[in-house]
PAVEXKOL-478480 format. One record per residue: x, y, z of N, C-alpha, C, CB in turn. Coordinates in steps of 0.1 Angstrom, whole numbers, plus 5000, padded with zeros to 4 digits. Atoms other than C-alpha are relative to their C-alpha. Glycine has a CB too. Layout:
! residues N
XYZXYZXYZXYZ ...
//
This chain:
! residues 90
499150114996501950815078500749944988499249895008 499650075011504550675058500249834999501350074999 499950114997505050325051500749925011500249974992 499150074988508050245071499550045019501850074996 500750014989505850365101499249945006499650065002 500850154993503550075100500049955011500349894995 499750104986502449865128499149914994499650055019 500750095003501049515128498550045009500849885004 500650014992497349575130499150164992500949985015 500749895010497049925110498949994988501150054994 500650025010494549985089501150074983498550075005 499349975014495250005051499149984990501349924996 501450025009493050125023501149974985498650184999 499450015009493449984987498550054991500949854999 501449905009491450194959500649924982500250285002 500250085014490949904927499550064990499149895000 500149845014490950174898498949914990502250054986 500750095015489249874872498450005010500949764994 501450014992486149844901499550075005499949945008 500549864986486350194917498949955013498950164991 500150054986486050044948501250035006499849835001 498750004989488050134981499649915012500450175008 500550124987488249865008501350025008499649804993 499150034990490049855040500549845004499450065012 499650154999492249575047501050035010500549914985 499450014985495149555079501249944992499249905014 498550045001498749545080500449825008500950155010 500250114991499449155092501750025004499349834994 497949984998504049225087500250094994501249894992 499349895006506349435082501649985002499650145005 498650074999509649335071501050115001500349894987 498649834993512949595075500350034984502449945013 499249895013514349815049501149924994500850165006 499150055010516149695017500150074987499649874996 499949885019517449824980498749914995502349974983 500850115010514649694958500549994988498750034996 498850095008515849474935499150074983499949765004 500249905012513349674906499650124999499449974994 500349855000512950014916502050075005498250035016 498449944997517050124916500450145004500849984988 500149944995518250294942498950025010500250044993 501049964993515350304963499949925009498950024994 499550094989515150164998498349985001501250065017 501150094997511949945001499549915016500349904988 499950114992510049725024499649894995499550015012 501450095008507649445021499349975011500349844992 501249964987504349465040499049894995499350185000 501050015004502049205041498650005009500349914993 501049944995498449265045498849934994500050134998 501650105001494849125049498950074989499050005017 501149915005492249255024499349864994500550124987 501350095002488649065022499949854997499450064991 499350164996490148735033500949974992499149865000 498250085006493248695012500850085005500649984981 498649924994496648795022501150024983501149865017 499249925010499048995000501250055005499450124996 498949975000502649045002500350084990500749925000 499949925013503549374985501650055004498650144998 498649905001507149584981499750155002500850004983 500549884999506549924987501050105004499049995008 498749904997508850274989499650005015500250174990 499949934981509850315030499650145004501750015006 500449834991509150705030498950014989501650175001 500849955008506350685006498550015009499949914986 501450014994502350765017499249904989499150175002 501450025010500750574985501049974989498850144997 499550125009501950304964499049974986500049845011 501050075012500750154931500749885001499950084984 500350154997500249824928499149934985498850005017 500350055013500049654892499750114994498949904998 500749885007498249904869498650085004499849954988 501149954998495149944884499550015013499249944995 500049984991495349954921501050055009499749935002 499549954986496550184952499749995007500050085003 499650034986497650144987500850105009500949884999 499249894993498250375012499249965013499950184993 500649964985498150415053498850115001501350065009 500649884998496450715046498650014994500850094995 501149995012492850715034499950094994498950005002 500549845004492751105025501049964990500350175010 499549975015495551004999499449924992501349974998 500950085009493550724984498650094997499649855007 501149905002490250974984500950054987499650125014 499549945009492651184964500149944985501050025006 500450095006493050914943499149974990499949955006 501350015006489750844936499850104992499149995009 499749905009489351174926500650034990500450065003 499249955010491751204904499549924990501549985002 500050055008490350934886499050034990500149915004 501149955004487051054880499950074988499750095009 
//
């Protein structure tokens, strides 16, 4: 699933690279397609989402599976791509 397929309600895993930890957290919005104002050229949304009681408003590419997020954490609809992920970090 790509991002811009979201629904309010989806799950969504984020894999914290500094804690190698993956935790599920839920889509709560999903706002509509825009240019992002620092990734040029690229049509974005902004999704935000519940993870282990705080909420997070992130930017994220519209046809992407798996975001990064600061330097040390990934976000994706997809758990098998965060697995991957993980993996990779190993």
């Amino acid at each position: 699933m790509v991002f811009k397929d979201l629904k309010v309600g989806t799950p969504i895993y984020v894999f914290d690279k500094g804690a190698m930890k993956v935790s599920e957290g839920k889509v709560l919005s999903k706002g509509i397609p825009h240019m992002s104002a620092t990734q040029v050229g690229t049509m974005c949304l902004d999704i935000k989402i519940e993870l282990e009681g705080n909420t997070y408003t992130l930017e994220v590419k519209d046809s992407g599976t798996i975001a990064y997020v600061q330097s040390s954490m990934s976000i994706s609809p997809n758990k098998e791509d965060i697995l991957k992920d993980v993996k990779a970090t190993k």
